[in-house]
C-alpha positions as CSV (number, residue, x, y, z in Angstrom):
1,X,0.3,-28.6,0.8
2,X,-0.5,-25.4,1.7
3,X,-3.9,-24.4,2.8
4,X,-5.0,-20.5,3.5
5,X,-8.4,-18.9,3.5
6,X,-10.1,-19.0,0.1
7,X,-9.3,-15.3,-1.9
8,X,-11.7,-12.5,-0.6
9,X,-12.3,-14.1,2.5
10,X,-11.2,-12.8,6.0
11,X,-10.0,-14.3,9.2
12,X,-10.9,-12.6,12.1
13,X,-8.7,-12.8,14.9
14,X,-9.7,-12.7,18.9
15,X,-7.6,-9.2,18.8
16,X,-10.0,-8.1,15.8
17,X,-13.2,-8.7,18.0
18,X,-13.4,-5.9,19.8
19,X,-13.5,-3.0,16.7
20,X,-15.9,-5.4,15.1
21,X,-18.4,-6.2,18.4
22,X,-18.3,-2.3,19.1
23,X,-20.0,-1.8,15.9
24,X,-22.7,-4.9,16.7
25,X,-22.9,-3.8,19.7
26,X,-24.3,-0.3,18.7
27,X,-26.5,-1.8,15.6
28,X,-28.6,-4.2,18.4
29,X,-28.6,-1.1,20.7
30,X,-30.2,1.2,18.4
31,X,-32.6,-1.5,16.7
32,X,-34.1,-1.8,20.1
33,X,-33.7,1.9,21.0
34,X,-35.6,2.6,17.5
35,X,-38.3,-0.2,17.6
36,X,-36.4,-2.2,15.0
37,X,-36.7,-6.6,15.5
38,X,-34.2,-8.6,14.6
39,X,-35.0,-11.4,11.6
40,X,-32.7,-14.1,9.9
41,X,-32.5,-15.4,6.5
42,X,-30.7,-18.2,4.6
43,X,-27.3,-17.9,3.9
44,X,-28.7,-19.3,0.1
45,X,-31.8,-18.5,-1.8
46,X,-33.8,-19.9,-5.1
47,X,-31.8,-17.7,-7.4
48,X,-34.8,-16.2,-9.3
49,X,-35.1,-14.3,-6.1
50,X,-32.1,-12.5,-6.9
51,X,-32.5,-12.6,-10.5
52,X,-35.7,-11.3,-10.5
53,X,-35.2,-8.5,-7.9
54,X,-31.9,-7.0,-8.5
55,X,-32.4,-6.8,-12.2
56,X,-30.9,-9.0,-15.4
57,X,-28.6,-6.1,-16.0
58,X,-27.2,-5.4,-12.7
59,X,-23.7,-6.0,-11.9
60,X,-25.1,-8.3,-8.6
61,X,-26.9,-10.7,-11.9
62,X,-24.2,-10.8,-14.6
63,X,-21.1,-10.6,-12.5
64,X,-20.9,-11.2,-8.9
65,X,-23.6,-13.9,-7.6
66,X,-22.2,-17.0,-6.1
67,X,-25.0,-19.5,-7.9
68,X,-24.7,-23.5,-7.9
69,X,-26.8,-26.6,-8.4
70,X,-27.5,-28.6,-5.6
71,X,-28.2,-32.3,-6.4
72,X,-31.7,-32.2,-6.9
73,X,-31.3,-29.9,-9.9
74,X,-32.4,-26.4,-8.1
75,X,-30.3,-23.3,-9.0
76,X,-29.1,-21.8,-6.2
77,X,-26.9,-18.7,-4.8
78,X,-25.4,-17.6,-1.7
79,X,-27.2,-14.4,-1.0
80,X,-25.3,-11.3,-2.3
81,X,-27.8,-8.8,-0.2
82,X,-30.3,-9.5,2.0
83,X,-33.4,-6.8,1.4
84,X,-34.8,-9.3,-0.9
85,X,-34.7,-12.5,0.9
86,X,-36.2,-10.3,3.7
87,X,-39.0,-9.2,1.1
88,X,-39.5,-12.8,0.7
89,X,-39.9,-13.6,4.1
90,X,-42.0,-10.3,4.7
91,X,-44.9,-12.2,1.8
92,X,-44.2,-15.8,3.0
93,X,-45.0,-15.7,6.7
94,X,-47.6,-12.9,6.3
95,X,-45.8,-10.2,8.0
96,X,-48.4,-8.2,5.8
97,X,-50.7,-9.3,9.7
98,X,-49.2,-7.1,11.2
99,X,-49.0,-3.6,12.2
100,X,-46.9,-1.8,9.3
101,X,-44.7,-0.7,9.1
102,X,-42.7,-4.0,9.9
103,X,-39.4,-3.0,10.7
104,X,-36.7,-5.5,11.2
105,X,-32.9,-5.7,11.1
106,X,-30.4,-8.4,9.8
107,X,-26.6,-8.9,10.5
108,X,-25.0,-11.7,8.7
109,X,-22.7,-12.3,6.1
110,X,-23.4,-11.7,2.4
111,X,-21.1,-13.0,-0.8
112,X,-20.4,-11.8,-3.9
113,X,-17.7,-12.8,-6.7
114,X,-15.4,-9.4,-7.1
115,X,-12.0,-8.3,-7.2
116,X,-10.9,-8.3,-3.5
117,X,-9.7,-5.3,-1.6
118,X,-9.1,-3.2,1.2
119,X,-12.6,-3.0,2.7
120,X,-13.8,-5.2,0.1
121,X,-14.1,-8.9,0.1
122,X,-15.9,-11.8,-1.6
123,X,-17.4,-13.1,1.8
124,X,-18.4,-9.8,3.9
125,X,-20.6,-8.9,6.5
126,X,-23.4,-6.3,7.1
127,X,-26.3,-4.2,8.8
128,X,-29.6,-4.2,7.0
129,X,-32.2,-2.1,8.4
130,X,-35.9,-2.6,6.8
131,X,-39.4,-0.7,7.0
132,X,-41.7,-2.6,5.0
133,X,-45.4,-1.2,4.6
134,X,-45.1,2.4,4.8
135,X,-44.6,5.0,1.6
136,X,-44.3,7.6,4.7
137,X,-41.3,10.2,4.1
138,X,-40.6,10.4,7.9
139,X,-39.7,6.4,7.7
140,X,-37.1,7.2,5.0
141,X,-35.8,10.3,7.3
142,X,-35.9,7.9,10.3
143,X,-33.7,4.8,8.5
144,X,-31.5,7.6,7.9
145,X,-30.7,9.1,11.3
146,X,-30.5,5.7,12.5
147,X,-27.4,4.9,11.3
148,X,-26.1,8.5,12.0
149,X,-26.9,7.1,15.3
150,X,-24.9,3.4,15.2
151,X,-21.9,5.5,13.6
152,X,-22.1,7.9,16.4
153,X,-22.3,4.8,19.2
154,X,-20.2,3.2,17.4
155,X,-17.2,5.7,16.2
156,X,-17.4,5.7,13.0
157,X,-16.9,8.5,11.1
158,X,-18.2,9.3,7.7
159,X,-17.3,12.1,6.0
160,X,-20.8,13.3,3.9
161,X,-24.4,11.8,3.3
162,X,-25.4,11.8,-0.6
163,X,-29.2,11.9,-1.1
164,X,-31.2,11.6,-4.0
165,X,-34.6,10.9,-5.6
166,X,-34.7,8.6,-8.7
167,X,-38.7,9.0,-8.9
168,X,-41.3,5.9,-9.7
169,X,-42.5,4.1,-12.2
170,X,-45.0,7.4,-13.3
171,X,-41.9,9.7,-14.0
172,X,-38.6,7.8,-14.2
173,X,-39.6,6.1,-17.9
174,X,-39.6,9.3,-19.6
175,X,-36.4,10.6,-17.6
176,X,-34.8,7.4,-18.6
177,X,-35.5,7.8,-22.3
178,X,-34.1,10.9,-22.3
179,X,-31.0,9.5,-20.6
180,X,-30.4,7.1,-23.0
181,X,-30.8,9.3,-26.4
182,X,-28.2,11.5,-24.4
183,X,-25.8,8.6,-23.9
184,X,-26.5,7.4,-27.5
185,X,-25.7,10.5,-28.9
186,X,-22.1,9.9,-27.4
187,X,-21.8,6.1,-26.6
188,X,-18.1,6.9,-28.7
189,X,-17.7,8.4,-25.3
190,X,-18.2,5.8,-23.2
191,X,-16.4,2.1,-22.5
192,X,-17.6,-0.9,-22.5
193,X,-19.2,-1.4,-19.1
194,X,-21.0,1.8,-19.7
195,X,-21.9,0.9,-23.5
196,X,-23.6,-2.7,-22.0
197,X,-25.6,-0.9,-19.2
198,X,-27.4,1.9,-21.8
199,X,-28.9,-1.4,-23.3
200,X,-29.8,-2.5,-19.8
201,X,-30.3,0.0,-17.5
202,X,-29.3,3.9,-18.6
203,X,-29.2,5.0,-15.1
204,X,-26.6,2.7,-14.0
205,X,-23.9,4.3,-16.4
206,X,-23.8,7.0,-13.2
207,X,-22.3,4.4,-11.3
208,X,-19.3,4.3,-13.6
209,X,-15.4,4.9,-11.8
210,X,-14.3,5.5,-15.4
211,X,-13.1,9.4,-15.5
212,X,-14.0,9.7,-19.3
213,X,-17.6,8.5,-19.1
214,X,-17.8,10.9,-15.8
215,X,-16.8,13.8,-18.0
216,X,-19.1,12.8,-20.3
217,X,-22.0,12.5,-17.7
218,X,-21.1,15.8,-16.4
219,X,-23.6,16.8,-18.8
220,X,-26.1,14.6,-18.7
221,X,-30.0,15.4,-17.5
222,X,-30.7,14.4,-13.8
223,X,-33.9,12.9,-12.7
224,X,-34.3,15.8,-10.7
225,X,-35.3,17.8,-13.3
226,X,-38.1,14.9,-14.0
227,X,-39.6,14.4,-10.9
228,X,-43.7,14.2,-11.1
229,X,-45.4,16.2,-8.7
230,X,-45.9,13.4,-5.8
231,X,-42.1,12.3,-6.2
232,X,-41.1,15.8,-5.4
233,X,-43.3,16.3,-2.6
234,X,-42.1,13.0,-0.9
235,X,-38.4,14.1,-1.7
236,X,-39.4,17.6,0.1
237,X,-41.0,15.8,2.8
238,X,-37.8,13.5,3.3
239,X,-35.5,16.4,3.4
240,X,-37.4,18.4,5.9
241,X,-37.7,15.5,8.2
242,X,-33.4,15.1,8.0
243,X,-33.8,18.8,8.8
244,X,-36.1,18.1,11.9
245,X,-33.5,15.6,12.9
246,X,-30.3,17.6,12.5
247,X,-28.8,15.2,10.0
248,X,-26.7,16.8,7.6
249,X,-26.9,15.8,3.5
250,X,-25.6,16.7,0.4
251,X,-27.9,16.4,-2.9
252,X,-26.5,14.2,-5.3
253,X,-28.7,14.6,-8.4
254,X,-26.7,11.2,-9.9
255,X,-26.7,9.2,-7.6
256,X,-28.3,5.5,-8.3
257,X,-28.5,2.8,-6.9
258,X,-27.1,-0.8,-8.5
259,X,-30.5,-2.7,-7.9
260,X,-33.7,-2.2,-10.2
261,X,-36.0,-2.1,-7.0
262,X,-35.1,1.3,-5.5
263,X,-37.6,4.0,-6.0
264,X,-37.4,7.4,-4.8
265,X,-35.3,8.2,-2.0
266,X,-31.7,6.8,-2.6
267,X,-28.7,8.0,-0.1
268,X,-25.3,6.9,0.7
269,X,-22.8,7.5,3.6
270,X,-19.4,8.1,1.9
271,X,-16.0,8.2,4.1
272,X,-13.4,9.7,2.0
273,X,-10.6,8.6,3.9
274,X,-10.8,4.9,2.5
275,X,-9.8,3.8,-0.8
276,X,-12.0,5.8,-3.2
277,X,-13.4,2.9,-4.9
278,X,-14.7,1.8,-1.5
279,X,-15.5,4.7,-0.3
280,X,-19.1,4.2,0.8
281,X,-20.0,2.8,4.1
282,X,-23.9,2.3,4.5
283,X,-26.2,2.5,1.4
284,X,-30.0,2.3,0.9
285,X,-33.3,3.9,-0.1
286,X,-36.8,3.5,-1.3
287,X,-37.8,0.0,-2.6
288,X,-41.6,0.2,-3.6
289,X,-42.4,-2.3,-5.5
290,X,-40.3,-5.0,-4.2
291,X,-42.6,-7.1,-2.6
292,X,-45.1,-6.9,-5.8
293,X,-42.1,-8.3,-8.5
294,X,-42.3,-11.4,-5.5
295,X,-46.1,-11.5,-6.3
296,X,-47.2,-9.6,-3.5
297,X,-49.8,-6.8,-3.0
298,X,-48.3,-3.3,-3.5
299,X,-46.4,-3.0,-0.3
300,X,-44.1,0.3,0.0
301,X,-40.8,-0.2,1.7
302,X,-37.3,1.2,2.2
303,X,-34.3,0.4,4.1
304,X,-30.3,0.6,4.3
305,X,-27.2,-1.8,4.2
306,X,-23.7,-1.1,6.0
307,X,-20.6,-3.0,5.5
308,X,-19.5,-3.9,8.9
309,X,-15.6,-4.4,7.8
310,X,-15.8,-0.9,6.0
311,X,-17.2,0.1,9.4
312,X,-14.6,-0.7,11.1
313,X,-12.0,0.8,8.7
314,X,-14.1,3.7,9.6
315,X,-13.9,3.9,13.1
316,X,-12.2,6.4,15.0
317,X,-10.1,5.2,18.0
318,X,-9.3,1.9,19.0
319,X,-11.2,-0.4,20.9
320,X,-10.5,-2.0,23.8
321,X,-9.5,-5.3,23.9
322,X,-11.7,-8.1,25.6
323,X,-10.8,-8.5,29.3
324,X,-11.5,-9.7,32.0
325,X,-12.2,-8.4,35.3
326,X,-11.0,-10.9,37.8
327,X,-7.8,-12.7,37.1
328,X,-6.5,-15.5,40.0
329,X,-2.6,-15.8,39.8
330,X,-2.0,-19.0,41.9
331,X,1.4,-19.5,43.9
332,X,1.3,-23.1,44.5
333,X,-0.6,-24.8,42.4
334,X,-1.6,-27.2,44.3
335,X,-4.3,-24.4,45.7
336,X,-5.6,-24.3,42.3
337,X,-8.3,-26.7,42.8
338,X,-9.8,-24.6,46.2
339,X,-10.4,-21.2,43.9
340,X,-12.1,-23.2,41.6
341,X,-15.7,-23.2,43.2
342,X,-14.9,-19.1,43.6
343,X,-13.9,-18.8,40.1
344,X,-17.3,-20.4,39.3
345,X,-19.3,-18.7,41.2
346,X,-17.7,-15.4,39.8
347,X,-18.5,-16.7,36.5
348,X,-22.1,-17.3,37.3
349,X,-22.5,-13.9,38.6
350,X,-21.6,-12.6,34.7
351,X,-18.0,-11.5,36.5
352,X,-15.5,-12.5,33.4
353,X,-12.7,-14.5,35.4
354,X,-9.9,-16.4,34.6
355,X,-6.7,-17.7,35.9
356,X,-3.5,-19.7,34.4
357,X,-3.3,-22.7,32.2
358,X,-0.1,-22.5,31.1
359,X,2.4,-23.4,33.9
360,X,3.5,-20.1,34.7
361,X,5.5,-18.9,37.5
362,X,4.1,-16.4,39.7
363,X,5.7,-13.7,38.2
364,X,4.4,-15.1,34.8
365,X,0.9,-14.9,36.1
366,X,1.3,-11.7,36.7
367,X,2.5,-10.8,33.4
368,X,-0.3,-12.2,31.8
369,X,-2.8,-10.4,33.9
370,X,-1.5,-7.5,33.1
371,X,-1.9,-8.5,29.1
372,X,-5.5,-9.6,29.8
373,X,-6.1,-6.0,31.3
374,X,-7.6,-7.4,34.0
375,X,-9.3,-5.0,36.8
376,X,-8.3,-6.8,39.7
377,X,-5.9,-9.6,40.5
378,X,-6.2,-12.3,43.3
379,X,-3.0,-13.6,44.2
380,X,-3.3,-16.7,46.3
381,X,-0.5,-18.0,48.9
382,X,-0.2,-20.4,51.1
383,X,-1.2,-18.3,54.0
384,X,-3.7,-16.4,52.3
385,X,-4.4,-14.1,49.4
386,X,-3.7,-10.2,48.3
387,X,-6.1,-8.1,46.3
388,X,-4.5,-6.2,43.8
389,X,-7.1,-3.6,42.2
390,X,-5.9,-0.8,39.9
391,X,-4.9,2.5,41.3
392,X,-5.2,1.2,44.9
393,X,-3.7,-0.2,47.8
394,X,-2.9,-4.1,48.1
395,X,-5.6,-5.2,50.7
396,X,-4.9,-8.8,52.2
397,X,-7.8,-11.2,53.0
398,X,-8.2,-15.1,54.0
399,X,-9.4,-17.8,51.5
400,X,-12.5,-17.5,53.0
401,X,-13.0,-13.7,52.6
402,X,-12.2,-13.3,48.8
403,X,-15.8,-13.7,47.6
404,X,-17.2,-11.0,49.8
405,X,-14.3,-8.8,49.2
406,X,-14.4,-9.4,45.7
């Protein structure tokens, strides 16, 4: 019997670490750099949270959440995204307390049921970055430059930003009517998929890859054009601020998002070098009225998702592989066991160390320090030991010397 990883999952390997801990790296870096807290979640939620959030007629719903019974008869689903569990959290420990906006990041993995692919997989992780309790436009601008700022510490390269405004619940009804007598008007036009989501949600027939219903929507009115006086100000307001920052956008007047929650802002950070149907690295905007379809007071928030495998498809340059800094090649072993309290202490110190465990000969030590890219290599004799460091002399020293040399 043959047993693999389930399909859409990924293994990955010590060599794989370093691309993938670069990115981490520069998300925790830039959370505490920008104020943001870190906050965990279940890995599995009530699934009215999802159903109830996301939207009946969302893809996320009808297609792609993991959900099971558990034995005491409670739905259940692994969470596909994690703005809404954090909502939940946000209204069930009373975050509401506190000074607001409450701004919090999450990295953890996230499951949905799709067709795996490059970039793409049914168990995946990510970067959310939440502000919950402020409608202020500078907030959106400022989730924004933040991850211009992880990709930038982290090498990632992205080829545009798409930014939108989908309004609020004061213009988008009417906008949305007039969406849907335009798609009715041709729904000969459009396939299936697109045919299912002007019953559901008009706006989501944008998101279609199909190249007919694109021509089709090529046409179509844009929100844009139906923005009520307060939606366009905060849209002008958000703009400016990216303008204050430096941060370059295109406006996208159809871009959606996939979730009934977003209001307003909507944007997306697109590198066109990957596969175009996965095209799109971090995601994210305006979610207003989240926290009041939880039952919760009206509580303004907004915040962004990144896919850290896409990331790391999208990073530019190689990382460099874990290493250590100290590696002991031992000539008799025998001596092993009188490095040891060194080796230790090294540790202790936060010096990465290590030596051989495999039986090597000397010359096979070597060789494997060289592969652990080590910065400086002990070589221990019988009548003492050498210092190899790179790009310098060999500089010999007693047993008893090493830790002060070192």
């Amino acid at each position: 019997m043959k047993i693999e990883a389930p399909r859409g999952t990924l293994d990955v390997l010590p060599a794989q670490q370093p691309a993938r801990e670069a990115v981490i790296h520069a998300a925790e870096s830039a959370a505490v750099d920008f104020g943001y807290r870190r906050i965990g979640t279940p890995t599995f939620e009530d699934t009215a949270l999802f159903a109830r959030t996301s939207g009946s007629g969302s893809d996320v719903v009808q297609k792609e959440m993991y959900t099971f019974e558990d034995r005491g008869g409670r739905s259940l689903t692994l969470r596909p995204e994690a703005t809404a569990p954090i909502a939940r959290a946000y209204l069930e420990h009373g975050l509401h307390r506190e000074a607001q906006p409450v701004k919090t990041f999450l990295i953890g993995p996230m499951f949905r049921y799709s067709a795996p692919q490059k970039g793409r997989y049914r168990e995946f992780w990510q970067l959310n970055f939440e502000a919950m309790g402020s409608a202020d436009p500078a907030v959106d601008a400022e989730l924004i430059q933040l991850f211009t700022e992880i990709a930038r510490r982290a090498g990632v390269g992205y080829t545009r930003l798409a930014l939108n405004s989908i309004g609020d619940r004061d213009c988008r009804p009417a906008y949305v009517e007039r969406l849907r007598e335009f798609l009715a008007a041709r729904v000969g036009d459009l396939d299936e998929d697109a045919r299912r989501k002007l019953d559901t949600s008009p706006l989501r027939v944008f998101d279609s890859k199909n190249r007919d219903v694109q021509r089709t929507l090529a046409d179509a009115p844009t929100i844009g054009d139906s923005l009520c006086a307060t939606c366009a100000e905060h849209f002008a307001s958000v703009r400016a601020f990216l303008d204050a920052y430096g941060v370059e956008y295109e406006l996208a007047p159809t871009l959606v998002r996939g979730l009934d929650y977003y209001t307003r802002t909507v944007f997306e950070f697109v590198n066109e070098g990957l596969d175009a149907a996965q095209s799109t690295i971090c995601a994210g905007g305006r979610y207003d009225y989240l926290i009041e379809e939880l039952g919760g007071p009206p509580t303004p928030g907004v915040g962004w998702a990144a896919g850290i495998e896409r990331m790391v498809l999208s990073r530019e340059g190689k990382a460099k592989p874990s290493a250590v800094e100290i590696f002991f090649a031992v000539d008799e072993p025998a001596r092993r066991a009188e490095i040891l309290p060194l080796v230790a202490r090294l540790r202790a110190s936060g010096r990465p160390t290590d030596l051989d465990y495999g039986g090597r000969s000397l010359k096979g030590q070597l060789t494997q320090a060289e592969r652990s890219g080590a910065e400086i290599v002990v070589i221990v004799r019988a009548e003492g030991a050498t210092i190899r460091r790179r790009g310098e002399q060999d500089h010999e020293a007693s047993l008893a010397e090493l830790e002060r040399l070192l």
